[in-house]
C-alpha positions in Angstrom: -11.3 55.1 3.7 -13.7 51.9 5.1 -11.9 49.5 6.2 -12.4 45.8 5.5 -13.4 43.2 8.4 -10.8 41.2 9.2 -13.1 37.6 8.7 -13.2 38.3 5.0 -10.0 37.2 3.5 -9.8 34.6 5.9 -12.7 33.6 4.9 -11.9 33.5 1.2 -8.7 32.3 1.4 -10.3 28.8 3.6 -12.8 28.8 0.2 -10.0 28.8 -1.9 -8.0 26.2 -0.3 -10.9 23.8 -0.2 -11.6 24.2 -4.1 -7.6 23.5 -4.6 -7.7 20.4 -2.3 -10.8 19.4 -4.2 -9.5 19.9 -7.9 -6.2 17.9 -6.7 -8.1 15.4 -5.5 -9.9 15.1 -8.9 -7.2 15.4 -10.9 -5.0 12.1 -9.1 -8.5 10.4 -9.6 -8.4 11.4 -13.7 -5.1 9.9 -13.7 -5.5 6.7 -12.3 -6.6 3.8 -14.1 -8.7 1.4 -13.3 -6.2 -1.6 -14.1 -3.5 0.8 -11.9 -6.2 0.5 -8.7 -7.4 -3.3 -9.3 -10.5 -2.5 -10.7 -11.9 -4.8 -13.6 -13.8 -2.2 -16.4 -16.0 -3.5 -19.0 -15.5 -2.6 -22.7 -17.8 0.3 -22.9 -16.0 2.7 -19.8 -16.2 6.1 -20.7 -14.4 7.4 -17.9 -10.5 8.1 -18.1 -10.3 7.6 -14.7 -11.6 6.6 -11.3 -15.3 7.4 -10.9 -15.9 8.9 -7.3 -17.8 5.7 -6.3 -14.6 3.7 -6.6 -12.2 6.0 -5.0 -14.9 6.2 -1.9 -15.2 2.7 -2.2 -11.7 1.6 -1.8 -10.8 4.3 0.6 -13.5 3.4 3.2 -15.3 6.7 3.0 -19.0 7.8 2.1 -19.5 8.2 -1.9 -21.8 11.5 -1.1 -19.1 12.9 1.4 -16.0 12.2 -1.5 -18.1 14.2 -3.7 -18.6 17.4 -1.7 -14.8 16.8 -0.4 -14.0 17.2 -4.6 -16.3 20.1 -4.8 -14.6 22.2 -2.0 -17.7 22.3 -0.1 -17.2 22.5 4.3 -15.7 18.9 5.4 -12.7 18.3 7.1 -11.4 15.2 6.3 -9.3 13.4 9.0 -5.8 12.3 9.5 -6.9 8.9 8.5 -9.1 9.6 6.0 -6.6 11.4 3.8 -4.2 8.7 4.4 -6.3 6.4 2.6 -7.3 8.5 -0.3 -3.2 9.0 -0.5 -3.6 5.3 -0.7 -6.5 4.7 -2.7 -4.9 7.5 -4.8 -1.8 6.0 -5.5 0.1 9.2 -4.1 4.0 9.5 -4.4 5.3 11.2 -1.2 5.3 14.4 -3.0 2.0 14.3 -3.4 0.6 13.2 0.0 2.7 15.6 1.6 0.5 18.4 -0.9 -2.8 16.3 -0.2 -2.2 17.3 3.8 -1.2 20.8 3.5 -3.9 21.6 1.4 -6.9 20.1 3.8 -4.6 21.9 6.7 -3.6 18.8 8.5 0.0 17.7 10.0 0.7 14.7 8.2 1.9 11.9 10.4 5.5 11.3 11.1 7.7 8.9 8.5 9.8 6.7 11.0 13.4 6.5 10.5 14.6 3.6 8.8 18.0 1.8 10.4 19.6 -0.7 8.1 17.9 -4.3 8.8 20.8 -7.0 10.4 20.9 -9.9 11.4 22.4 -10.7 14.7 24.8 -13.2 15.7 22.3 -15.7 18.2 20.1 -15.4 15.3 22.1 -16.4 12.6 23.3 -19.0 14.9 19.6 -20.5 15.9 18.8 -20.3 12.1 21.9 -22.5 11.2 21.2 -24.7 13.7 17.8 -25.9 12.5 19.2 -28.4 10.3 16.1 -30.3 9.1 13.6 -27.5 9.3 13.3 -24.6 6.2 13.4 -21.3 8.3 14.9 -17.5 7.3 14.3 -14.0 8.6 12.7 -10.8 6.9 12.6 -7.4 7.3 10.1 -5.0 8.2 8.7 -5.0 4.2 9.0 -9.1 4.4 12.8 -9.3 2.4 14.4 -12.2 3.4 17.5 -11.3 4.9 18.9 -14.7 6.2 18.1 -18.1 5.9 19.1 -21.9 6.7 20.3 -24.6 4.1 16.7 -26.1 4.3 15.2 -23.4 3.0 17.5 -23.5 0.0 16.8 -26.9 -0.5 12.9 -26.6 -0.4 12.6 -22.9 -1.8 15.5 -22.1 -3.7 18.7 -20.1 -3.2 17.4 -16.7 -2.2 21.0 -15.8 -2.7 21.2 -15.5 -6.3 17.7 -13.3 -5.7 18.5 -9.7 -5.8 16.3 -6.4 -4.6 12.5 -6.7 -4.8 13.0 -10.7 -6.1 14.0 -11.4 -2.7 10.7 -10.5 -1.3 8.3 -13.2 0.1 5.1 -11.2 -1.1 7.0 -11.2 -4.6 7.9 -14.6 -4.6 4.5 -15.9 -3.5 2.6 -13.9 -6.7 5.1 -13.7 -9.2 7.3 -17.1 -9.0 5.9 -20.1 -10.9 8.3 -22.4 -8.8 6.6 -20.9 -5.5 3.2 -21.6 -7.0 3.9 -24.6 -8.0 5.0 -26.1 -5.0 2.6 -25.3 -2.2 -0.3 -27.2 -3.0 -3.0 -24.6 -1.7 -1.3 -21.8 -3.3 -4.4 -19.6 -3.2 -5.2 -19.7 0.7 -1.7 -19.2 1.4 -1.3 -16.2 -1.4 -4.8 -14.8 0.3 -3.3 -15.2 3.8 0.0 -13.7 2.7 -1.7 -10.2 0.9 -3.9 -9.8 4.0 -1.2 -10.1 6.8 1.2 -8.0 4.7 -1.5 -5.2 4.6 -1.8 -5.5 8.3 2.4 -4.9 8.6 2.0 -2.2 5.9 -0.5 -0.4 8.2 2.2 0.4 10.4 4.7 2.3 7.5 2.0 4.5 5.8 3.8 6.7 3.2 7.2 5.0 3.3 8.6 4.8 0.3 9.7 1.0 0.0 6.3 -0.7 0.4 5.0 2.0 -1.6 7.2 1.0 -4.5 6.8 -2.5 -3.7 2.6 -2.7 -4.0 3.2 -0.4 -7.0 5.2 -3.6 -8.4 3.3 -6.0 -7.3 -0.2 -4.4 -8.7 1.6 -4.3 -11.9 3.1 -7.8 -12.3 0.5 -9.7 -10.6 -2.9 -10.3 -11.8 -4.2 -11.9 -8.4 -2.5 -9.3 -6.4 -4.2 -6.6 -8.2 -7.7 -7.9 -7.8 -7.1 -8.8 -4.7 -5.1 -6.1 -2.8 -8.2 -3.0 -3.2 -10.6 -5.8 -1.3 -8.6 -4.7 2.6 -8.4 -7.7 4.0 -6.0 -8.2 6.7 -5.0 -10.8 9.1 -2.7 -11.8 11.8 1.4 -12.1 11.0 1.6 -15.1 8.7 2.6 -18.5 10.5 1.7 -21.8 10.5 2.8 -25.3 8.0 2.8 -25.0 4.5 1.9 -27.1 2.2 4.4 -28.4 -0.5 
């Protein structure tokens, strides 16, 4: 009996994972709406989904090399190329973790989390600024302490519970926060880009995946504004109120 050359079914079996990495990739596409990825559509969209061009487009990458990547043709997409089409996608952790094994690529690492605290010299310097609004967040921007000032100028973040007590929430989705800083849309632009820059550094986790999920659906501003990448430096300076 001949026998077969080894190259063969490796061969094949490499064909047929590219086709399956490209027929996921064009199914998440189908399934995601414009409105879900920030996109404005006119009346007469014929498409279900994303086209290809807007999927490139907000994940960074060449329209012509997205479409050979869908039809299984011989690319290798990068680490961080498939970590933005997990982004652009709107991929659950399920899903990304699918996305990587299918283009044969070790997906980066999910930190571990350790609960967020506030120590005691903290707490202490916050009390102490008596005339002066301060708090702390977290790593997703929660507010987990704050001064008396701040409650007098902002509100009492206290009776704020889960994603509520979130600056980037706040900022977009609290008419008392818009209403009071008088150059609301600077500081709301500001805000979005340095949050994307922190977000950078937690790829896949979870929380801020759940939070920009919430946020692109309860904030008109934060939807159109979120797929447009900016990002800046950690958020300081004077308000305006």
């Amino acid at each position: 009996m001949e026998s077969q050359p080894h190259a063969a079914p490796t061969r094949s079996a490499e064909d047929s994972r590219r086709r399956e990495l490209g027929a996921f990739l064009r199914s998440r596409r189908e399934r995601l709406t414009p409105s879900a990825a920030g996109i404005a559509t006119g009346l007469r969209r014929r498409t279900p989904g994303l086209r290809r061009e807007e999927v490139a487009m907000i994940a960074g990458v060449g329209t012509t090399w997205y479409t050979w990547l869908e039809q299984g043709r011989e690319v290798r997409p990068s680490v961080e190329v498939l970590t933005a089409l997990a982004e652009a996608l709107r991929l659950d952790a399920a899903e990304q973790q699918h996305l990587f094994i299918l283009a044969d690529r070790q997906q980066p690492e999910r930190r571990a989390v350790a609960p967020e605290k506030v120590d005691g010299p903290l707490l202490h310097m916050l009390q102490s600024l008596v005339l002066q609004p301060a708090y702390v967040v977290g790593r997703r921007w929660d507010v987990l302490a704050w001064n008396p000032a701040a409650v007098a100028v902002f509100g009492d973040y206290g009776l704020l519970e889960g994603d509520a007590r979130n600056i980037v929430h706040m900022v977009f989705t609290s008419p008392h926060h818009r209403h009071l800083l008088v150059d609301w849309e600077q500081l709301a632009r500001t805000v979005l880009a340095s949050f994307r820059a922190t977000s950078a550094r937690y790829v896949g986790d979870p929380d801020f995946e759940r939070l920009i999920e919430l946020m692109t659906r309860s904030s008109p501003e934060f939807r159109a504004w979120w797929p447009q990448r900016d990002v800046a430096h950690r958020l300081s300076g004077v308000k305006h109120v």
